[in-house]
Every structure is written in C-alpha cells, then in structure tokens.
C-alpha positions in Angstrom: 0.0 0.0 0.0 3.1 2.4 0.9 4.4 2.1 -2.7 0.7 2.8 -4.6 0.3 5.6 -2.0 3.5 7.5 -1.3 2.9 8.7 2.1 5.2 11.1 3.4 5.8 8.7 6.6 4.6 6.4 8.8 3.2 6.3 12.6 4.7 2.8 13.5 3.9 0.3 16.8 6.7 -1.8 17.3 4.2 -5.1 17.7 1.9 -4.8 14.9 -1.2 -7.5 14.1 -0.1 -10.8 13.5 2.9 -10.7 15.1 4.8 -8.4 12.6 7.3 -7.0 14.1 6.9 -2.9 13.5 10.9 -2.4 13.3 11.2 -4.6 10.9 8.7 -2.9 8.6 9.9 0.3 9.1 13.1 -0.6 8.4 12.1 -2.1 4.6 9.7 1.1 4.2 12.6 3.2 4.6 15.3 0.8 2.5 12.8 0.4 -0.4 10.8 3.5 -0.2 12.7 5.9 1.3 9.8 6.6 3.9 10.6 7.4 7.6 8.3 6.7 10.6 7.5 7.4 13.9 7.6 5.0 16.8 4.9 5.7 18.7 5.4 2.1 21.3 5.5 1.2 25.0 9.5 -0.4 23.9 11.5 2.8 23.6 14.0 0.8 25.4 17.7 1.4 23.8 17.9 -1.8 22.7 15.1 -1.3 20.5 15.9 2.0 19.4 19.6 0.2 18.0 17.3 -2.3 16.1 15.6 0.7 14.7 18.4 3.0 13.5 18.7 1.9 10.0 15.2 2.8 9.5 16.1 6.8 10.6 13.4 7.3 12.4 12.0 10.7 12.9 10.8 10.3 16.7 9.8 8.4 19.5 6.3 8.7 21.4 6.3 6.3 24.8 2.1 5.0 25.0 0.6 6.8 26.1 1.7 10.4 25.0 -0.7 13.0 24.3 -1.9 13.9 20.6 -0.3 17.0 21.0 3.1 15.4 20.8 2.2 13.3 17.9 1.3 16.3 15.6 4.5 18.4 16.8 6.5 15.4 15.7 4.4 15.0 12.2 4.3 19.1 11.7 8.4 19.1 12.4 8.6 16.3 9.7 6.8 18.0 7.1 8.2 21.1 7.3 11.9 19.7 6.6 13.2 20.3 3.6 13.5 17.1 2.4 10.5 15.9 3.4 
C-alpha cells in the first residue's frame, strides 16, 4: 500500500497484528521507499531503538503520550526540507 500511496511517513507500533514486528517494517519502508516513521510504542528501550536505527526514524512517542506530541512530531517532519 506504501508504494501505490506514497505517504510522506509512517506512525509505526513496534508489535503490529499478526505478530509483525513494526521495526522490521519500518526498516524495509525506509530501505525500499525511502519513507521514515515514527515510533509511537510502550518499547523505547535502547535496545530497541539500536534495532531501529537503519530505519532513521524521525521520533519516538512512549504510549501513552498526548496527541499533542504526535502532531508536533508530524508538523516538524513535514516542514523539513527534504521531506
């Protein structure tokens, strides 16, 4: 759906449906399609956050975390100039 779509990022969980494992797709979103995502996850542990490196995330939200903080994160994305 990403490739058809083209958003300009994603809002990622790091334990999706079905046992997907959210790093893991963020990662291949970023390597194939060049989009970056969010975390927005109870794990913000640093472990995790190592996994997640190669897919440059733009931020990290520890659930739960107020909307607010969501939309400064996505407003700060867009307005890059690369983005």
């Amino acid at each position: 759906m990403a490739g058809s779509q083209g958003p300009d990022l994603a809002v990622m969980d790091i334990r999706l449906a079905d046992r997907t494992d959210g790093v893991e797709a963020a990662i291949e979103l970023f390597s194939t399609l060049g989009i970056r995502s969010i975390f927005v996850s109870a794990h913000a542990d640093v472990e995790t956050r190592k996994r997640a490196a190669p897919a440059s995330p733009v931020g990290w939200l520890q659930k739960p975390y107020p909307a607010e903080a969501l939309i400064r994160l996505i407003r700060a994305h867009l307005s890059e100039p690369s983005a």
